[in-house]
ROLOPA-757328 format. One record per residue: residue in one letter; x, y, z of N, C-alpha, C, O in turn. Coordinates in steps of 0.02 Angstrom, whole numbers, plus 50000, padded with zeros to 5 digits. Atoms other than C-alpha are relative to their C-alpha. Layout:
BEGIN
aXYZXYZXYZXYZ...
This chain:
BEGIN
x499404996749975471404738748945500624996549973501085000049952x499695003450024472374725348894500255003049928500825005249927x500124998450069472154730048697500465006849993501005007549963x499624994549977472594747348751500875000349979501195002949934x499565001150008474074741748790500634998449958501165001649960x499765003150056474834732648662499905005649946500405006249910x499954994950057474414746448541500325005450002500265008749950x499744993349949475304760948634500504998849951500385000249892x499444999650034477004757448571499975002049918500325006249889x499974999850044476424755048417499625008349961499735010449904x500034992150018475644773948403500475004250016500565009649988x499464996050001477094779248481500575002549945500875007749934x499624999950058478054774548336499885005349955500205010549948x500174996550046477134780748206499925008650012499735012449968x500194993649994477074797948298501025003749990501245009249975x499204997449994479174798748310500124996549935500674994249950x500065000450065479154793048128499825007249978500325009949955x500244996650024478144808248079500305007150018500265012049981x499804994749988479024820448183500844999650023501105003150065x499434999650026480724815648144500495003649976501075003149994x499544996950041481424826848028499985005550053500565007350064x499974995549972480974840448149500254997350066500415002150101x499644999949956481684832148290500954998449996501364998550043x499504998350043483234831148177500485006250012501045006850035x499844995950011483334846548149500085005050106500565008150129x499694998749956483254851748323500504999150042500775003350078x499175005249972484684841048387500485004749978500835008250014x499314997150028485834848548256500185008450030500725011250034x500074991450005485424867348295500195000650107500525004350144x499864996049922485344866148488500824996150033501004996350092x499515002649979487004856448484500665003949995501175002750028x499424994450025488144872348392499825002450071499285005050085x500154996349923488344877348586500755003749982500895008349943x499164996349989490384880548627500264996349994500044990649987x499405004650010491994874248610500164997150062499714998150104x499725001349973492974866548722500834997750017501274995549980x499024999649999494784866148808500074991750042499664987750064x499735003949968495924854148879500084994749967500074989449998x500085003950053496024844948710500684997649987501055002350005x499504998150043497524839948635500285003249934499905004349886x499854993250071498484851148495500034992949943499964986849951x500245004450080498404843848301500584994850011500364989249997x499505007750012499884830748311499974996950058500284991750059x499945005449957499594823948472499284998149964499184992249948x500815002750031497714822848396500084993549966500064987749985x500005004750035497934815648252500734993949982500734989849936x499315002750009499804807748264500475000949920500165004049876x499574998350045501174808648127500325005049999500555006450054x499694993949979501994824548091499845004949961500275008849940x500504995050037500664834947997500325005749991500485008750043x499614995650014501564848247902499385009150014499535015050026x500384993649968499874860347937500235008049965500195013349996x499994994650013500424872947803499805002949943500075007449910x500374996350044499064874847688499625004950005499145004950045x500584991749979498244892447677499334999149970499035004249952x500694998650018496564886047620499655001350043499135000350011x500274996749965495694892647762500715000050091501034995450116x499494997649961496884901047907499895007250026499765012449996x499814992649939497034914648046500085005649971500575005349933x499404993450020497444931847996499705005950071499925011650063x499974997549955496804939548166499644995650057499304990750044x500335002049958496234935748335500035004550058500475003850102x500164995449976495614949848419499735000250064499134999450067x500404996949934495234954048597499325003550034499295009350056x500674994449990493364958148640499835003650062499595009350066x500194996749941493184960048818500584994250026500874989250004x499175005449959494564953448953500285007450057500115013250065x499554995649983495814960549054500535005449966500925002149931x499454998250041497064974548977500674997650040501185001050035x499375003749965498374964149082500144998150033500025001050086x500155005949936498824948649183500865000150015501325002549982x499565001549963500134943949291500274992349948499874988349924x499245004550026501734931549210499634993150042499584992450102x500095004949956500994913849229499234998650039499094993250065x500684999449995499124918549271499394997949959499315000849906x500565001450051497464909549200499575006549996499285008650046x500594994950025496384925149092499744996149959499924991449923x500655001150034494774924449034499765002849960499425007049990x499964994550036494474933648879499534996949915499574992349875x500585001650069493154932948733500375003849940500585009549944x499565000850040494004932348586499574999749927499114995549923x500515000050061493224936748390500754997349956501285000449959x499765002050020494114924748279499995004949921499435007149909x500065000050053494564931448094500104996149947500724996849945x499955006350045494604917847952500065001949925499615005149898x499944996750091495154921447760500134991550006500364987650047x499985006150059494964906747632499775001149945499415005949933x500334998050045494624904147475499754996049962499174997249946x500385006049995494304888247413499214997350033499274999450091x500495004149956492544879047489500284995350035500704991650009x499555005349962493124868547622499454998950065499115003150096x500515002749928492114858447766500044998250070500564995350087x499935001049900491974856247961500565004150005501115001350008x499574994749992492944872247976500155000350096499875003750139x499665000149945493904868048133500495004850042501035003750015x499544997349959494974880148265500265000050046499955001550097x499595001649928496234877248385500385006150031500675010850004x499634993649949496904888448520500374997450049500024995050093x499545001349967498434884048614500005003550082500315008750093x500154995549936497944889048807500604997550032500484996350091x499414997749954499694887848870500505002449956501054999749953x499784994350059500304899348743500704995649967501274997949975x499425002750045501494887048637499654998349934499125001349926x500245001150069501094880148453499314997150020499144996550079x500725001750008499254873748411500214993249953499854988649932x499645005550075500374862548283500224994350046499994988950028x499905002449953501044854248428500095001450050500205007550052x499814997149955501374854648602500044993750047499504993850077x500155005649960501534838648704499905003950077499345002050093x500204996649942501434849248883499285004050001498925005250049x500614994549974500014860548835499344995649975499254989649966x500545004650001498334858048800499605005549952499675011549963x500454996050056497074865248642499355002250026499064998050060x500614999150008495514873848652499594998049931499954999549884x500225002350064494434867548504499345003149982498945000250019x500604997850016492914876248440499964999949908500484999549875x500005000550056492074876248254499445005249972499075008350011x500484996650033491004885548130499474998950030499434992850033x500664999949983489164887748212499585000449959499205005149970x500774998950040487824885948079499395000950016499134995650032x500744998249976486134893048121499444995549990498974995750030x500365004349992485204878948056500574991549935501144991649912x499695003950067485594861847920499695001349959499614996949917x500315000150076484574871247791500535003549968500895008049989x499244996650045485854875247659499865007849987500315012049980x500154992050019484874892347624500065004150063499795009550057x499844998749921485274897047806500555003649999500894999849964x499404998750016486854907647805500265006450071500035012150080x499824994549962487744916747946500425005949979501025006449970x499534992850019488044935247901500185004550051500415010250052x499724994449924488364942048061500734997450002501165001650016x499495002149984489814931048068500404999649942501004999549956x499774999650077490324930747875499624995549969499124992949994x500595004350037489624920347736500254991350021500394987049979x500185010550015489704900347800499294998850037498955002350075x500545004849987488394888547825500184993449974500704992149943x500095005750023487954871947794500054998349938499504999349911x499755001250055488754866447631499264994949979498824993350020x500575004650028487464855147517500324991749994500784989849959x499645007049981487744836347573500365002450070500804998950093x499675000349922488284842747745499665002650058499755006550104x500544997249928486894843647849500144996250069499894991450098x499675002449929487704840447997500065007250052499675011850041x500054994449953488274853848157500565004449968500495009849997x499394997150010489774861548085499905002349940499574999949894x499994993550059490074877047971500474996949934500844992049936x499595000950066490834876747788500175007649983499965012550014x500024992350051491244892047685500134996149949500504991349935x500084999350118490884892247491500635004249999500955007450041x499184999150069492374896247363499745009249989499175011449977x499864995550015492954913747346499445001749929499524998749876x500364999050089491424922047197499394995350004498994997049960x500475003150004490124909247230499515002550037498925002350017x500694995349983489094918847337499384998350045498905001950059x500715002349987487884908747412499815005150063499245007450057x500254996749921487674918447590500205006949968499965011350004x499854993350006488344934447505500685002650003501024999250042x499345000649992490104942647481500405005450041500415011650041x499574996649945491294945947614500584999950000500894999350052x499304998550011492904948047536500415006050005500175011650013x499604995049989494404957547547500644998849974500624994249933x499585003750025496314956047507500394995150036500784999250061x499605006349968497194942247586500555002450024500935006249993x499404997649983498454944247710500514999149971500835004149955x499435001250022499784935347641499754996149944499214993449935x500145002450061500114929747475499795001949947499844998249898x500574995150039499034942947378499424995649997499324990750032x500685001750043497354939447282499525001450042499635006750072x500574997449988495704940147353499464995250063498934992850041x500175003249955495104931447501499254999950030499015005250049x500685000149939493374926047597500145002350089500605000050123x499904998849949493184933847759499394995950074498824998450075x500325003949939492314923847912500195003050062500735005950066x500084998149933492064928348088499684998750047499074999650048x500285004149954491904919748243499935003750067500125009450057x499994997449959491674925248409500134994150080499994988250073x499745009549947492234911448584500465003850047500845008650039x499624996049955492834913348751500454993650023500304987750026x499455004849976494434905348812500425000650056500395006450078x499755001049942495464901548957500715000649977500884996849931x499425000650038497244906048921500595002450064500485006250111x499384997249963499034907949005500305004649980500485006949926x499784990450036499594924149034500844998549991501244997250036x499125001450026501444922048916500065003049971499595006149948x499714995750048502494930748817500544996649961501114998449973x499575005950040503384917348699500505005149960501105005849970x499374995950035504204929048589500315009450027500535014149993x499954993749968504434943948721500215004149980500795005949983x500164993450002503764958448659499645003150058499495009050051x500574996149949502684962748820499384998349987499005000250031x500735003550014500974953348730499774994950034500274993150065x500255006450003500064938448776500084998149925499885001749878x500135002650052500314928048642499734992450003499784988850053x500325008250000499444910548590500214996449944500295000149896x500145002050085499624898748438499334997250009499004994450052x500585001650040498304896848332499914995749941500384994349904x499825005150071497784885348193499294996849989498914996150037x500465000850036496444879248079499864993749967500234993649918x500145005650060495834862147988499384998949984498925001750015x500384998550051494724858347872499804994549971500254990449982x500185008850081494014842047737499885004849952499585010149956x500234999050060494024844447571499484996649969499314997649910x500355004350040492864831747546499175001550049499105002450109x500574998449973491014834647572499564993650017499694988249990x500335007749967489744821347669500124996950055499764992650081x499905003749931490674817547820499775006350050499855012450051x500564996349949489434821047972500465002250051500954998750066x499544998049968490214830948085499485003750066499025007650058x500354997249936489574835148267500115003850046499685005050089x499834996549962490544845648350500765000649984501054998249935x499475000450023492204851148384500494994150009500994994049974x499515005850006493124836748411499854994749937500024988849932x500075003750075492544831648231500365002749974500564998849930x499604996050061493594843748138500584998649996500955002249963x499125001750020495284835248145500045001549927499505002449899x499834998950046496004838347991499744994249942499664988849970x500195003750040495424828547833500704995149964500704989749934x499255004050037497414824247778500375003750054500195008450090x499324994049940499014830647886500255005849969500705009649987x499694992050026499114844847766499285003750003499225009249975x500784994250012497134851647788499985001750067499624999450112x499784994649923497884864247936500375003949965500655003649910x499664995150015498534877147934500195004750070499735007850096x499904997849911499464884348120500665004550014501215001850008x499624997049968500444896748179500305000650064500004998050111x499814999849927501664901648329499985003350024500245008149995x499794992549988501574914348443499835006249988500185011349988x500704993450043500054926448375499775004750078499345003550121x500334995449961499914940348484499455000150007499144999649954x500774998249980498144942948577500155006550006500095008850063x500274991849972498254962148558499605005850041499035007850035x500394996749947498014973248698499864997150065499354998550097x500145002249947498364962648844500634998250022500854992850002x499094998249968500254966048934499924994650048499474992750084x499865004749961500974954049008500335002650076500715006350045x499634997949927501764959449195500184995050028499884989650028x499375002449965503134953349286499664998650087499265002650110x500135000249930502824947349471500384994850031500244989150050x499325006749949504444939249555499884998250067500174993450092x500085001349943503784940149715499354994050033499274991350087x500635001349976502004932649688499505004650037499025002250067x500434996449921501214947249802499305001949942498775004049967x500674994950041499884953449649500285004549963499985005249910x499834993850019500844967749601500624998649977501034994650000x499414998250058502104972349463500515003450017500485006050073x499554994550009503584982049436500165003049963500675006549961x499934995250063503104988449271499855003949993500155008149959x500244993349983501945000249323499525000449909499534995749869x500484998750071500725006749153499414998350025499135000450076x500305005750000499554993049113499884997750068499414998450107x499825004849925500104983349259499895003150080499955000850136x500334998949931499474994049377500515003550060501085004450040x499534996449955500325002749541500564995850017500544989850032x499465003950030502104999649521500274996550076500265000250125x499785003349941502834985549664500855000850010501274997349982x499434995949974504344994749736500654994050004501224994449982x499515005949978505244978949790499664993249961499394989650003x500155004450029504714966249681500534990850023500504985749988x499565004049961505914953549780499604999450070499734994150098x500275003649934504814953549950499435001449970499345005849927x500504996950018503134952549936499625000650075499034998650075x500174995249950502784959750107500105007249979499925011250021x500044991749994503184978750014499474998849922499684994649882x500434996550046501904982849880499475005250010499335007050067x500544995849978500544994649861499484997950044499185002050079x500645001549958499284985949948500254999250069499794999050110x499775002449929500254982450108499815006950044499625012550029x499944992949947500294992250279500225001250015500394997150058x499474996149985501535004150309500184999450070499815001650113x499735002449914502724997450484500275005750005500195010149963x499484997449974503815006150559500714996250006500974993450055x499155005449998505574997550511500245002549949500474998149914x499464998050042506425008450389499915000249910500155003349862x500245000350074505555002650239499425002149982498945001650020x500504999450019504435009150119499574994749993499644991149944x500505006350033502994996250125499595000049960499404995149928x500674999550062501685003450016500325002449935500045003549881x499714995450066502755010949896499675004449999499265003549954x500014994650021502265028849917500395004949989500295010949985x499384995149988503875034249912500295003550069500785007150074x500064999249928503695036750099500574996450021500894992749982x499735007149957504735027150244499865001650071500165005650107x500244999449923503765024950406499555008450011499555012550057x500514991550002502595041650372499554996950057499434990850051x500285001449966501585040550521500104999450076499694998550121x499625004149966502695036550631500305004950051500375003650111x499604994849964503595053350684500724996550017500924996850075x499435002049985505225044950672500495006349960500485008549903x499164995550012507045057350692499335004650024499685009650025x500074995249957505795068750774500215001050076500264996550118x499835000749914506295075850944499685000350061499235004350074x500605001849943505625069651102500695000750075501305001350077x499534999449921506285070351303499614996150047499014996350059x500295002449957506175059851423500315001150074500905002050088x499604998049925506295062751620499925006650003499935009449948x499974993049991506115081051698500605000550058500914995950085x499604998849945507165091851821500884997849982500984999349924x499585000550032508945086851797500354991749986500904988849986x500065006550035508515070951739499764999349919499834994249885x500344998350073507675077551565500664998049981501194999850006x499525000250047508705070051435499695000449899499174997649880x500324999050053508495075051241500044990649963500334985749987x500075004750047508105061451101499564998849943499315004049923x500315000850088507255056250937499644995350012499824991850059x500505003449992505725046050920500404994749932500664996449880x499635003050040506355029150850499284993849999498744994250030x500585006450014505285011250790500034995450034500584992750040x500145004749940504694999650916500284993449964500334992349904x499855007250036505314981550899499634996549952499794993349902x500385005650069503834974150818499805004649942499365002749904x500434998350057503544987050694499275005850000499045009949961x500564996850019502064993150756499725006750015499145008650007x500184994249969502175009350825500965003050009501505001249985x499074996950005503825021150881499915001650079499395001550111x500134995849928504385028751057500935003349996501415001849960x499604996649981505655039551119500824998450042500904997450103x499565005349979507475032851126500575004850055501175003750055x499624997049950508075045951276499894996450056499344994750079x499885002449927508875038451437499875003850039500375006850056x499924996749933508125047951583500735000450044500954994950061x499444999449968509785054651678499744996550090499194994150104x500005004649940509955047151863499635007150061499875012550044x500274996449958508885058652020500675000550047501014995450055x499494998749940510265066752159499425002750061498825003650052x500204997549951509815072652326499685007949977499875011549932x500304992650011508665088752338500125002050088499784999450132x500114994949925509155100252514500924997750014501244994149976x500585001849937509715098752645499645008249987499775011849939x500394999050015508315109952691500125008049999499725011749970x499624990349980509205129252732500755002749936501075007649916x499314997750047510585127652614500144992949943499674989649922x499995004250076511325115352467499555000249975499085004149985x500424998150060510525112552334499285002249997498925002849947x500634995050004508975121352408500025006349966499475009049970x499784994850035509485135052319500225002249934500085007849912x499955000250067510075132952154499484997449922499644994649870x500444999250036508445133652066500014992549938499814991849880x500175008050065508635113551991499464997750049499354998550109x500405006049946507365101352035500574991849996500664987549952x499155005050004508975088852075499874993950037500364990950058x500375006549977507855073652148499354998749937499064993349945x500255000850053506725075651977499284996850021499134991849989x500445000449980505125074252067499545006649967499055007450003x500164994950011504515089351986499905005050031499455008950017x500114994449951504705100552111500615003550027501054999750049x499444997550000506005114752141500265003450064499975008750075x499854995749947506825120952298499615001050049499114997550059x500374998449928506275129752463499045002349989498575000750025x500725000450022504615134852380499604995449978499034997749981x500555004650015503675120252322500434994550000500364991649946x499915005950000504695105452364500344998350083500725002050114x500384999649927504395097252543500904999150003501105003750039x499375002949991506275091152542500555006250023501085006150054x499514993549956506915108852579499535005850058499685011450078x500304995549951505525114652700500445001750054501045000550050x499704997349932505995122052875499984994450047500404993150090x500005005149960505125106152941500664995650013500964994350065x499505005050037506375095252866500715003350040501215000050024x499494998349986507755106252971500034997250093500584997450122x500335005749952507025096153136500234993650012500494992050065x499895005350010507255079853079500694997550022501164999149987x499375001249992508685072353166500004994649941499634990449916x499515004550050509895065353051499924991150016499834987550065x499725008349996510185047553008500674998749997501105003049990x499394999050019511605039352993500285002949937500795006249925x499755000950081511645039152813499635006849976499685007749915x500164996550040510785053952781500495006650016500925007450060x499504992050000511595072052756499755003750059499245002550091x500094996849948511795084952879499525003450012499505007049962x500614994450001510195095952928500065001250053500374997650092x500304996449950509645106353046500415005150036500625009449998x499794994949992510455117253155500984998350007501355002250037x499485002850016512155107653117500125003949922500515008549912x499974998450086511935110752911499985008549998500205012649958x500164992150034511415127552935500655007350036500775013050017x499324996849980513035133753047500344996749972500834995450007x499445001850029513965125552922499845003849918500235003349870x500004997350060513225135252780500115007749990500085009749932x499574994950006513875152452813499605003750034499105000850053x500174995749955513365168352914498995002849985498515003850023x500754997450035511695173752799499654994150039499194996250074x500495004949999510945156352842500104999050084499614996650113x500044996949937511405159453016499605002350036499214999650075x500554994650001510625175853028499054996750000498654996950047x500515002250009509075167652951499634995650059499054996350078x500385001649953508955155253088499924999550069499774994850106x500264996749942508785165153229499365004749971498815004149998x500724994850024507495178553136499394995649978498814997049994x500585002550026506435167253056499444996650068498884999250072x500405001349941505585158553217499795004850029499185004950034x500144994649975505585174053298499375004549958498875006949985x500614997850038504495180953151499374994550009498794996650015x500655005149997503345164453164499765002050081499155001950089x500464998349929502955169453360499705006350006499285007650049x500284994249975502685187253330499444999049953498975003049962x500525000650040501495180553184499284996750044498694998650047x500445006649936500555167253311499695006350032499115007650017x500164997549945500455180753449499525004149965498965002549985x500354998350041499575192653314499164997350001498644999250027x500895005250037498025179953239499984997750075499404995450076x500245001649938497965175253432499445006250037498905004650062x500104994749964497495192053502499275002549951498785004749981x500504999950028496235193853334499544993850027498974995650042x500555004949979495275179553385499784999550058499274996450069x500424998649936495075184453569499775007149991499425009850034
């Protein structure tokens, strides 16, 4: 067991000796993953004051794949992004920077770079990504990071076209990477824009592992722009903070008051005068300036349904008028067809206050005159009345008496 022992290591060796090159090769291949942000831009990188304006490999689009079509002023989007790349020269560890708080890529001491690089599919030089354009692994650069071959050489196949600027005849490359970016508008047109920017070695052999290998090979192997529109993604205005715009389009249902952000579309419509949702409404719901009454009899007074203090509802802003005496019970206002104590009930027919009983009742001090005082003071008819009327109640009595025996 002993023996065992002691020999172990030594087969171990010889087995990671033998399967070396292939564990090599897997390293390099499963390491082309993603870029990463929160880098610094090319002159805080590399220091000095890198002039970054050679066009041997450089930007000429950066296209929008999937994302939002438009963020709020000041908002982190998330947005997958297909890089385009013209060069023409061969050039190595094909480096790209993306400015995620939308200022230069050339510099920026406040912001911060995203960094990603060419992906090569494997370090065999006959390996060549054509989905993405023709780079690969240059010969002497078997390392993680992309190259592109010289305008005409061909090795992966040709993907030229004419060059944005400058004329002649350019290599075309194409990346694909998702980034984290601030929603700005640096040179306000209404875009997101970012800077962008590119470096590069001219010199072949240095191993390169990722992106934070591709600094530039000299302070002139960059190449960076300012201010490159991301096409197709509006920027919107939001002074209030509430979510919502006041540009309306793009930007979604337009925020009426962009100064409170208690009124936008999403809010719930109070009762206080203002439109809150922006439907062009104010207080729909509400029945406010409709007409309402409050109090009956000749206490009903008219009025308009107005908005409760807190907002949350409305009511009816009529003062009930004040209740008067109803009778006495043979004459005053038994007679003039008001209900004038606002009990709902009118006169000698359905309200107890002018019955016959009620002509009985000796007086109080304080109350009004009744009975057979009120009713010789109310003129000859009411008189008349009360001598006949009793007289009719006994010949009624004597009647239903005489039926029931």
């Amino acid at each position: 067991m002993r023996c065992q022992l002691k020999k172990k290591p030594v087969f171990l060796a010889v087995v990671a000796f033998l399967l070396s090159p292939l564990l090599v090769t897997v390293f390099i291949t499963t390491q082309a993953a993603a870029g990463s942000g929160g880098n610094p831009c090319i002159k805080e990188e590399i220091g000095g004051n890198p002039p970054c304006t050679a066009n041997d490999v450089r930007f000429s689009a950066l296209d929008v794949i999937s994302g939002p079509t438009s963020c709020i002023l000041g908002e982190i989007v998330t947005l997958e992004v297909e890089a385009t790349l013209e060069s023409g020269p061969e050039r190595y560890d094909i480096g790209l920077w993306i400015n995620e708080d939308g200022g230069s890529a050339l510099s920026d001491p406040d912001g911060t770079c995203y960094r990603d690089y060419l992906h090569p599919v494997s370090v065999d030089n006959s390996d060549c990504n054509q989905d993405g354009g023709p780079f690969y692994n240059a010969p002497g650069e078997d390392d993680n990071c992309g190259d592109v071959p010289a305008v005409g050489s061909d090795p992966c196949g040709s993907v030229t076209g004419d060059c944005s600027v400058d004329g002649g005849t350019c290599l075309f490359t194409y990346h694909t990477f998702t980034i984290d970016v601030l929603c700005i508008d640096g040179n306000y047109n209404g875009v997101v824009d970012t800077g962008w920017a590119t470096s590069w070695d001219n010199n072949v052999g240095n191993f390169c592992d990722g992106e934070l290998d591709t600094d530039p090979g000299t302070g002139s192997k960059c190449y960076a722009t300012d201010y490159a529109d991301l096409d197709g993604i509006v920027v919107c205005t939001d002074g209030d903070g509430d979510g919502f715009s006041p540009d309306g389009g793009e930007c979604g249902p337009v925020d009426c008051d962009d100064a409170d952000p208690d009124v936008n579309p999403g809010a719930e419509e109070l009762c206080n005068g203002i439109d809150d949702n922006c439907d062009g409404n104010t207080d729909e719901g509400f029945d406010v300036g409709m007409p309402c009454t409050a109090g009956i009899g000749i206490c009903l007074a008219q009025g308009t349904y107005v908005c409760t203090v807190d907002g949350l509802g409305s009511e009816c802003d009529a003062v009930p008028g004040t209740p008067e005496v109803e009778g006495p019970c043979c004459g005053g206002t038994c007679f003039d067809n008001l209900d004038n104590d606002c009990d709902g009930l009118t006169d000698k027919f359905s309200d107890p206050d002018c019955s016959l009983l009620q002509c009985s009742i000796p007086p109080s001090p304080e109350a009004p005159v009744v009975g057979p005082d009120a009713i010789m003071q109310s003129g000859p008819w009411a008189q008349v009345g009360f001598f006949l009327i009793p007289l009719a109640q006994i010949f009624l009595m004597r009647r239903f008496f005489r039926r029931k025996s």
